[in-house]
C-alpha positions in Angstrom: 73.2 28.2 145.3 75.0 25.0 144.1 74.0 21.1 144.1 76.1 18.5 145.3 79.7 19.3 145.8 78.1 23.4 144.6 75.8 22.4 147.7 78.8 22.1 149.9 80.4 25.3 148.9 77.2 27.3 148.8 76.6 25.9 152.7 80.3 26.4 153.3 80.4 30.0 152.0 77.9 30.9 155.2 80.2 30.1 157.4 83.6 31.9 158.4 86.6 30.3 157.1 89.8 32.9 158.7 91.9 31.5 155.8 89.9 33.1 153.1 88.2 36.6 152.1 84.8 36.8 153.8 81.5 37.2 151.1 78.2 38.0 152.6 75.7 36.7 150.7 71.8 37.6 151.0 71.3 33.9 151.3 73.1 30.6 150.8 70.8 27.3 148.6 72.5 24.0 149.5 70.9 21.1 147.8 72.6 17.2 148.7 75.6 18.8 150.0 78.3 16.2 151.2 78.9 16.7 154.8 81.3 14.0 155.3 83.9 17.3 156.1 82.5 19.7 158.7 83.6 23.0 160.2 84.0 22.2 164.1 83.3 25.3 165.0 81.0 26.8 162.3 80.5 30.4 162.8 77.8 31.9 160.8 78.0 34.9 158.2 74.6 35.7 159.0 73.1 34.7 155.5 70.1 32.7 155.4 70.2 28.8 154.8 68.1 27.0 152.9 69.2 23.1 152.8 67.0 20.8 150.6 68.1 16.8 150.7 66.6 13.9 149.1 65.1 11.0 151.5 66.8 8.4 150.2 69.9 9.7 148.7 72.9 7.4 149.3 75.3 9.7 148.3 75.0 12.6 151.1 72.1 11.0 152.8 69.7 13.6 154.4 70.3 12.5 157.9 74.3 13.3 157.9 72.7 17.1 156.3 70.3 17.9 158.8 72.2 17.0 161.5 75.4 19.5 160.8 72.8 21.8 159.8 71.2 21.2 163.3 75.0 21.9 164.5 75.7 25.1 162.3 72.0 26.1 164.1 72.8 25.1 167.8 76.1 27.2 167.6 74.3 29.7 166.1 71.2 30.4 167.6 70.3 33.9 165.0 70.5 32.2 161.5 67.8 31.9 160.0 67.5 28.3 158.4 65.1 25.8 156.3 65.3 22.3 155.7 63.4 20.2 153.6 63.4 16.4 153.2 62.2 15.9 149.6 60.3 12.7 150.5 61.3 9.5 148.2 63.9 11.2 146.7 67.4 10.2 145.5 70.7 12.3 144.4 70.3 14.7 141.9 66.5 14.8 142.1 66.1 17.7 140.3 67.2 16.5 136.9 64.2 14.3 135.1 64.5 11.2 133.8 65.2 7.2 135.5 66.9 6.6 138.5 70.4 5.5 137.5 73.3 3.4 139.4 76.7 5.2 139.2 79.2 2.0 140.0 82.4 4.1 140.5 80.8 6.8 142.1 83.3 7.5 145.5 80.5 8.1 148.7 81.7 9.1 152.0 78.4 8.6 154.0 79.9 7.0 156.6 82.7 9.1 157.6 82.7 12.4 159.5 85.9 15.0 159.5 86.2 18.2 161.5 88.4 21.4 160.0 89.8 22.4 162.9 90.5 25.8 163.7 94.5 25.4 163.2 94.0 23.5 159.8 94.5 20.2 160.5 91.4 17.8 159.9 90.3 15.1 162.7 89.0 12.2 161.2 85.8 11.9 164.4 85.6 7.9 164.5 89.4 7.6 165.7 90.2 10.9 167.2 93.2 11.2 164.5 94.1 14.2 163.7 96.3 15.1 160.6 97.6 18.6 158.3 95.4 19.0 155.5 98.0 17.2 152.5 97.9 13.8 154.5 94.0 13.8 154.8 93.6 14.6 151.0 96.0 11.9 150.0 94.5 9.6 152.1 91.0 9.8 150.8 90.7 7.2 148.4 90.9 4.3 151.5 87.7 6.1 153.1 85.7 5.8 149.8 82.6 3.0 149.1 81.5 3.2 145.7 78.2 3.4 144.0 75.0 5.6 144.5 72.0 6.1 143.3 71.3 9.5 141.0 68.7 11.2 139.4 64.8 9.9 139.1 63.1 13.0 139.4 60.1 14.2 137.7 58.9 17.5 136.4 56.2 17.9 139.0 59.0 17.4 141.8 61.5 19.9 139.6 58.6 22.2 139.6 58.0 21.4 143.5 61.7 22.0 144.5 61.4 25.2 142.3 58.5 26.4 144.2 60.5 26.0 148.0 63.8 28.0 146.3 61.2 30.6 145.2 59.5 30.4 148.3 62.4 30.9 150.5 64.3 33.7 148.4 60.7 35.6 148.8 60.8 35.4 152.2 63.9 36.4 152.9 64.8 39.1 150.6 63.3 42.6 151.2 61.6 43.7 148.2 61.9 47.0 147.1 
């Protein structure tokens, strides 16, 4: 389970990734994962997905989620997968208190990369392709800054709570 850039990695670890140890886990809990760098060819673990995104979070907006969610699903036609949409949400929903502006906060909405298969990364708007060093040392020109964080309330902590719960219960066996 992780949130944010934890989100990427818990959504990431379902997936195989040939340069790295493989970990089954029971299930994988992605809140506002960043999706701005994709698997092209995700290939499922098998784990369960649970991906929860706010409605209007600037930072990994819920459309760019769902749809490489919609992706990992269409290539992988077994995994079991939930999405929710928490409506009127923002980033980071699930701490309490006011929403809050984050000026230097680096956003990547607006960009898509694939990890190829060989390593290198393909930026998708140009078709560029480039090893893994160049991309990373390039990243600062793709950045906007500012996004909106936080806002949440303890009846929608208590909500999200309830569709984590919910999930894990229905997809672990008890014994």
């Amino acid at each position: 389970m992780g949130v944010s850039k934890g989100g990427f990695c818990a959504l990431h670890a379902a997936l195989e990734q040939p340069w790295r140890r493989q970990i089954r886990f029971a299930f994988h809990i992605s809140l506002v994962p960043p999706v701005h760098f994709q698997m092209r060819h995700p290939k499922a673990l098998g784990g369960p997905i649970l991906l929860l995104v706010g409605e209007k979070d600037d930072f990994t907006p819920a459309k760019n989620a769902t749809a490489y969610l919609n992706r990992i699903c269409a290539l992988n036609p077994h995994l079991h997968t939930e999405t929710h949409v928490i409506a009127g949400a923002s980033h980071a929903w699930e701490s309490t208190g006011e929403l809050r502006w984050l000026a230097q906060a680096e956003r990547y909405d607006h960009c898509l990369f694939y990890l190829e298969d060989d390593g290198q990364i393909t930026d998708v708007q140009t078709g560029i392709p480039m090893a893994q060093d160049a991309f990373y040392a390039s990243m600062r020109r793709y950045a906007r800054l500012g996004a909106h964080y936080g806002g949440g309330t303890p009846k929608l902590f208590q909500e999200t709570c309830q569709k984590i719960l919910h999930f894990i219960q229905g997809v672990v066996p008890l014994s």
